[in-house]
C-alpha positions in Angstrom: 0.0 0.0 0.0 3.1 2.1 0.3 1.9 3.5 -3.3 -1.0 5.4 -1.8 1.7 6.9 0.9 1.3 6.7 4.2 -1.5 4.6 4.9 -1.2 3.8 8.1 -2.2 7.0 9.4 -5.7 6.2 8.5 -7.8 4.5 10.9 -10.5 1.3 10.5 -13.4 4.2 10.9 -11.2 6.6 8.2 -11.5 2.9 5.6 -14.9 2.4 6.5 -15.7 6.2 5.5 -13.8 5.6 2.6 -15.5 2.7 1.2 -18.9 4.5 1.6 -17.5 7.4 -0.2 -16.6 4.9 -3.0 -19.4 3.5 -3.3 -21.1 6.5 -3.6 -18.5 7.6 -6.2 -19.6 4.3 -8.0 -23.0 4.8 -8.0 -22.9 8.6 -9.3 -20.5 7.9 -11.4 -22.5 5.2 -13.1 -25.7 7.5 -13.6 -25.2 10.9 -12.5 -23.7 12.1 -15.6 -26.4 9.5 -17.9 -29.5 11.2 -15.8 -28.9 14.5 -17.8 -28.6 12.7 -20.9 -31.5 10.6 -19.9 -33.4 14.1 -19.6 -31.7 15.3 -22.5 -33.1 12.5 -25.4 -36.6 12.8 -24.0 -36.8 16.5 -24.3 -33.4 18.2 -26.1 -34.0 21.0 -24.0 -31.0 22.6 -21.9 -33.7 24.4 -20.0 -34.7 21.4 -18.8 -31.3 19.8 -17.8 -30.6 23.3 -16.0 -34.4 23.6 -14.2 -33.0 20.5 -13.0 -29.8 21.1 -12.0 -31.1 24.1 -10.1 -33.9 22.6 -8.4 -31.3 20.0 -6.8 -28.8 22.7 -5.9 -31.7 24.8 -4.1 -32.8 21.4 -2.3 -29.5 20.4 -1.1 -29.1 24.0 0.5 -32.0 23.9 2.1 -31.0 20.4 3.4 -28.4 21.2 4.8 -29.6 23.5 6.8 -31.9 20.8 8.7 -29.5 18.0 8.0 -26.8 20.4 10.1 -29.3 19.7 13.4 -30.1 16.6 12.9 -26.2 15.8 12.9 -25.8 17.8 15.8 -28.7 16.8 18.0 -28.7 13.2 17.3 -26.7 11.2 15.0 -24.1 12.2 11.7 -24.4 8.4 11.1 -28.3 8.2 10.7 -27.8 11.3 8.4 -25.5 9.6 5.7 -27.5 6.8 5.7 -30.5 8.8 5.1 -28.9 10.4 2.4 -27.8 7.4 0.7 -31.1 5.6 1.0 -33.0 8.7 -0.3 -30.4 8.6 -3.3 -31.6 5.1 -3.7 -34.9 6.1 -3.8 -34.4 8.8 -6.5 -33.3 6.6 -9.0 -36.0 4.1 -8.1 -38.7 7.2 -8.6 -36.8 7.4 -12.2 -37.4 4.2 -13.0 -40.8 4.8 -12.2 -41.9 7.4 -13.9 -39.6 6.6 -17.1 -40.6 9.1 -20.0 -42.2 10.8 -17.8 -38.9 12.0 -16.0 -38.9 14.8 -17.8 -42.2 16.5 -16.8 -41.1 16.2 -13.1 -37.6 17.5 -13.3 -37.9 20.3 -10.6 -39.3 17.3 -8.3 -37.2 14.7 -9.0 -34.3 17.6 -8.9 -35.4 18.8 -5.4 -35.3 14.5 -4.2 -31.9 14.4 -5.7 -30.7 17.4 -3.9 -32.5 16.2 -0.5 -30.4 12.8 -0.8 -27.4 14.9 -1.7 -27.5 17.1 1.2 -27.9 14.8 3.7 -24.7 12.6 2.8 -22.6 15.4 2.0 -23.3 17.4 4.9 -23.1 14.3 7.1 -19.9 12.6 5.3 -17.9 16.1 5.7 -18.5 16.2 9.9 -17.4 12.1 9.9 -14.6 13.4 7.7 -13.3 16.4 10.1 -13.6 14.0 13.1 -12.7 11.1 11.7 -9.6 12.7 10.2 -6.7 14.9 11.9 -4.5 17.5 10.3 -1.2 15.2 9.9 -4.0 13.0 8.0 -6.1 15.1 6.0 -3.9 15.2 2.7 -3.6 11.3 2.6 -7.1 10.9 3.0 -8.2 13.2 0.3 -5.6 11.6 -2.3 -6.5 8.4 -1.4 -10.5 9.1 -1.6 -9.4 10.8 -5.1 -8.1 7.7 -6.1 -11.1 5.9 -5.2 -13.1 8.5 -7.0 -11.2 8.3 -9.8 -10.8 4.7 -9.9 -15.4 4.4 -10.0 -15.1 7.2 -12.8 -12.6 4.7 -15.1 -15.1 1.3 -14.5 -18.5 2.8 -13.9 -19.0 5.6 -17.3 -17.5 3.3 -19.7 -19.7 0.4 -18.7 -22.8 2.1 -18.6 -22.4 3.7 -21.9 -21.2 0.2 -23.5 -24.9 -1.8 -21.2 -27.0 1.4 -23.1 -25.3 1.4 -26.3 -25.3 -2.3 -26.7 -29.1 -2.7 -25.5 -32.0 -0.8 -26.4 -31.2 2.4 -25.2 -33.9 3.5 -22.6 -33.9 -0.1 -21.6 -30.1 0.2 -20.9 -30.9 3.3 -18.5 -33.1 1.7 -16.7 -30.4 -1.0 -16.1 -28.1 1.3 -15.1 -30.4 3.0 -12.8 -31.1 0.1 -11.2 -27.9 -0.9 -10.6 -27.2 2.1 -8.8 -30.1 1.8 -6.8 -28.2 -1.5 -6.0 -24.9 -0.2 -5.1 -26.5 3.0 -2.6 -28.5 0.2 -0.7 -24.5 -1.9 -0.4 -23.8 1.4 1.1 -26.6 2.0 3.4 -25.5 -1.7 4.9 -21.6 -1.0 5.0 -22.8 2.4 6.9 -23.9 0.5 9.8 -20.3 -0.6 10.6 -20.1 2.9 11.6 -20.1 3.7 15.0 -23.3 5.9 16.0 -21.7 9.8 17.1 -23.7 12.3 19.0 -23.0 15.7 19.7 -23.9 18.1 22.4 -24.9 21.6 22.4 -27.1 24.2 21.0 -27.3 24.4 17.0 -25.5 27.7 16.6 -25.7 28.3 12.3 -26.9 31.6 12.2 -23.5 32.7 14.8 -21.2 31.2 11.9 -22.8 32.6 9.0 -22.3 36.0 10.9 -18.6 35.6 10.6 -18.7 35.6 6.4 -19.3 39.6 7.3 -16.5 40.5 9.4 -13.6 40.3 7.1 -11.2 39.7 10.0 -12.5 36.3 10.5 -11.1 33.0 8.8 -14.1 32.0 7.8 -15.2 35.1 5.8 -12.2 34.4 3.1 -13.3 30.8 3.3 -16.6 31.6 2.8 -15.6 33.2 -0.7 -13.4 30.4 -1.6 -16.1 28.0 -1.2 -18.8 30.3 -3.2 -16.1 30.5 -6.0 -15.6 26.7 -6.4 -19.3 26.1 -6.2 -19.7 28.6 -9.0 -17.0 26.4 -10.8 -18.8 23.4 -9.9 -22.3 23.7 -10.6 -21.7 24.9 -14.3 -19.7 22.0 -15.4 -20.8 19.3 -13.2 -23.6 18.7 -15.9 -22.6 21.1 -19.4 -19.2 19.6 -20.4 -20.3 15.9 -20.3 -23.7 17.0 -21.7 -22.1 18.7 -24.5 -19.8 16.1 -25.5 -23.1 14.0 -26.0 -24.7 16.5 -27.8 -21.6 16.6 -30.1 -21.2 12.9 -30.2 -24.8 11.4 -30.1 -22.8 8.6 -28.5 -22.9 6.9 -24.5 -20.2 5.0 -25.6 -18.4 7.9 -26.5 -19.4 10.1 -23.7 -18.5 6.9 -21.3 -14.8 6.6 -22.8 -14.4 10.5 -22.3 -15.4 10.1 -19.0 -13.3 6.9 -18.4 -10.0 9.1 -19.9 -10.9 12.1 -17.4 -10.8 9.5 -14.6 -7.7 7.9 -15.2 -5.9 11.3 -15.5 -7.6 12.1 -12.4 -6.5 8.8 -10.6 -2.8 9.8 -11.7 -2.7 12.9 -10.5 -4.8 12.4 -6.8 -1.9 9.7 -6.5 0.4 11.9 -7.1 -0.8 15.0 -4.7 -1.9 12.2 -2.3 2.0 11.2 -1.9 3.7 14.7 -2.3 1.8 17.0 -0.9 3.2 19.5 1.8 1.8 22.0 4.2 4.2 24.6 3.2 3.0 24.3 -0.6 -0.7 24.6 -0.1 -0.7 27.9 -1.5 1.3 27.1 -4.9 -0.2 24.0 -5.5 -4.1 25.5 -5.3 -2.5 28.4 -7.4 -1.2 26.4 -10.4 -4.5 24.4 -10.0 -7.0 27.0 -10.5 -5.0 28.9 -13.0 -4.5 25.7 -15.1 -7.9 24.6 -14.8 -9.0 27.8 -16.1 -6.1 27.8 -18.9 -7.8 24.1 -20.3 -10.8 26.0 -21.3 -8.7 28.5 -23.5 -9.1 25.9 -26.9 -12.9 26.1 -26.1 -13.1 29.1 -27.7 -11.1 28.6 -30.8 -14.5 25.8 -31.4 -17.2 24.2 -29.7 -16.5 20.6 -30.8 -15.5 17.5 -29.3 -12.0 17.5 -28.9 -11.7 21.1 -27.2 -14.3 19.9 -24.9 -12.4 17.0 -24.2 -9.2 18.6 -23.9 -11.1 20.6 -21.5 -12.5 17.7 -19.2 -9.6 15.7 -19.3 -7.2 19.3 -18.4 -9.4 19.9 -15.8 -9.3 16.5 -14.8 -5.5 16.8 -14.8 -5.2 19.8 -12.5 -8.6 19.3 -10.4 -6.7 17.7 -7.8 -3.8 19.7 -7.3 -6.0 22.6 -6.3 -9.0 20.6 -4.6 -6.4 18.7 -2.3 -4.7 21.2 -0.7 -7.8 24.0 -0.5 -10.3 21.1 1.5 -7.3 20.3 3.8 -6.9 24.1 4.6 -11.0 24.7 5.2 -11.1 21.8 7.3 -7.8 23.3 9.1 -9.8 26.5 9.8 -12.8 24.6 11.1 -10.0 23.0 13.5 -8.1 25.4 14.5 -8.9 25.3 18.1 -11.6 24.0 20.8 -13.8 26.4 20.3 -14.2 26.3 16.4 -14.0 22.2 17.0 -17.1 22.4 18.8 -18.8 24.3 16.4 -17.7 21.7 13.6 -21.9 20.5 12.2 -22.2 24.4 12.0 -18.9 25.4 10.1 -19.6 22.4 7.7 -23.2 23.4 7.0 -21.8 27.1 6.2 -19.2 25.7 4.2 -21.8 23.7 1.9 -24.3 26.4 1.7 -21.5 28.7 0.5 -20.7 26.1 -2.3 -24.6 25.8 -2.9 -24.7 29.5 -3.6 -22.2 29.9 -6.4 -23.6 26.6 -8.0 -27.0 28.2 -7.9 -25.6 31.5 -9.2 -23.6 29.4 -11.6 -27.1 27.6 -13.3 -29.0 30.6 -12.6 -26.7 32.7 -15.3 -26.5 29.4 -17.3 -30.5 29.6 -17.8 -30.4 33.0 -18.6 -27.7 32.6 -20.5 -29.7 30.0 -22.9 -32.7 31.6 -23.0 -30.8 34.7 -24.7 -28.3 32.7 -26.8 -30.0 29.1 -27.7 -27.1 28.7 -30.3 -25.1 26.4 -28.2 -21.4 27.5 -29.7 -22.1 30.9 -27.8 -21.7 29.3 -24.3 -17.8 29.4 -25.1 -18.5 32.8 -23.7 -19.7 31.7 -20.6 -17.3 28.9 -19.6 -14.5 31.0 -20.1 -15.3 33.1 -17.2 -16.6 30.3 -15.4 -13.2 28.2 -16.1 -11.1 31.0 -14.2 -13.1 31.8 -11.4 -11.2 29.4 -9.1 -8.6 31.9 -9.0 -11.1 34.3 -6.7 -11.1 31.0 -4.4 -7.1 31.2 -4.2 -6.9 34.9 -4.0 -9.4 34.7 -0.5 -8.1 31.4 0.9 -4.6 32.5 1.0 -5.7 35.4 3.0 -5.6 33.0 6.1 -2.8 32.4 7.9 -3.5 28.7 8.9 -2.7 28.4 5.4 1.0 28.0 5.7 1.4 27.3 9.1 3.5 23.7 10.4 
């Protein structure tokens, strides 16, 4: 295991979160990116893939606002495994309703983002107390390589299962294999042991601090609305366009297949050589890079510069993401009294992401509705490619950045 670096800093509770995670990664990896698609041949309608997209990003703030108490007044564990289970669910309501998915996207968005809120909000607090600060970077590049490992299998197969049978019968395969996988996860979840918290639930106190700019957490705060802006744009568009240019699963699958084992490479890579004193270079060259990949975009919307796009992203994705989560979760540990407060600082931390991806879709829609030629959205993934560097500029405004 020595090629994952220093695993023996991880504990059997670190594994066992790490296995969920992967499963998880399986799972979304095997139908996350084919659910748009899915949407996409019944309607051919990016309003509809962004209605959507929004509807999930809206649920998942609001959840985890009351995913934040129930983690703190009762159990984290119940909460992932509530999330997990209503994941499982989602994809059982698209089998379901079939064709009809796309009359019901803003429902079936707003289940998604329930399910999504509850795991993430939950799998971040297990992560902070699970994890320690001599840990953190080993962790994240070996739940990377997990990641990126479920990205190689899971795309390619489920575009060869819906390619090589009839196509909507191949999603519904696919979706309920997933379904499959998340209820694995809910069982593997109960190896967890159950952890309580004490204490009021104290959000509103947090989110007070993203307005005094000589807290931490308001240049944190920024970071995280920055990479959510990032995020919630081309989580969906990039894959999705690559379909619309190919017409192809198969073809979508292999791109994503290629952008995982870039990504695998390079999480091993951080994973092993990251540093403390380099935080602030490596999330540097990471968002400028990942903003410098779009750059061919605008030369031509067609499949290879959206590739080159992905898999660049792909490439440098890691070598920013590593280093800026181990530095948030740093902040949210940076003594007792922020410890304490840890369900609260994750929930702000997620709703901060939640707001750029909102903001993100929200432009993307009007965006669309304007310009329906889809070559003109070069223009708006340019902006949207750099603005990771707003993330570096605020989260090396805190000290803890640097410090041993």
């Amino acid at each position: 295991m020595s090629l994952l670096g220093k695993t023996d800093r991880l504990d059997r509770p670190a594994w066992l979160l790490l296995i969920i995670n992967g499963l998880f990664a399986v799972s979304t990896a095997m139908s996350n990116t084919f659910v748009n698609v899915y949407l996409w041949k019944l309607k051919q309608d990016f309003i509809v893939i962004g209605r959507f997209n929004l509807a999930s990003y809206l649920a998942m703030a609001i959840t985890f606002v009351l995913a934040g108490r129930l983690a703190k007044q009762l159990d984290r564990v119940i909460a992932i495994r509530i999330g997990v289970a209503l994941q499982a669910l989602f994809y059982l309501a698209v089998l379901f309703f079939g064709p009809r998915s796309a009359e019901l996207v803003i429902p079936l968005g707003f289940f998604m983002g329930i399910g999504s809120g509850f795991f993430w909000l939950s799998y971040h607090v297990l992560y902070f107390e699970i994890t320690e600060r001599d840990n953190r970077d080993i962790y994240n590049g070996i739940n990377g390589l997990f990641t990126s490992l479920a990205g190689i299998v899971a795309p390619l197969f489920s575009g060869w299962v819906i390619t090589v049978v009839d196509h909507f019968t191949g999603y519904r395969i696919i979706f309920a294999i997933s379904l499959a996988v998340f209820l694995l996860a809910v069982i593997i979840s109960f190896m967890l042991k159950q952890r309580s918290a004490r204490g009021a639930y104290r959000l509103r106190e947090i989110l007070r601090l993203t307005q005094r700019r000589d807290n931490h957490w308001y240049w944190v705060n920024l970071a995280m609305i920055a990479q959510g802006t990032r995020e919630g744009l081309f989580a969906f568009l990039i894959s999705l366009l690559i379909f619309v240019s190919t017409g192809d699963e198969l073809a979508l699958g292999g791109y994503l297949t290629a952008s995982s084992v870039v990504s695998l490479l390079a999480y091993v890579a951080v994973g092993r050589v990251m540093q403390l004193k380099w935080r602030d270079e490596s999330i540097l060259l990471g968002a400028a890079m990942s903003g410098i990949v779009v750059l061919p975009v605008l030369w031509d919307v067609n499949t290879w510069t959206l590739v080159i796009l992905g898999v660049g992203a792909s490439l440098f994705y890691p070598v920013y993401m590593v280093p800026l989560t181990s530095a948030v979760f740093d902040v949210i540990g940076e003594n007792q009294d922020t410890a304490r407060l840890r369900v609260e600082y994750v929930v702000a931390r997620e709703l901060a992401l939640n707001v750029g991806r909102v903001l993100s879709v929200l432009v993307f829609l009007w965006w669309i509705r304007e310009m329906p030629d889809p070559a003109q959205l070069k223009w708006l993934v340019l902006p949207v490619g750099f603005v990771q560097l707003i993330a570096w500029l605020s989260i090396r405004q805190v000290p803890i950045l640097e410090q041993e």
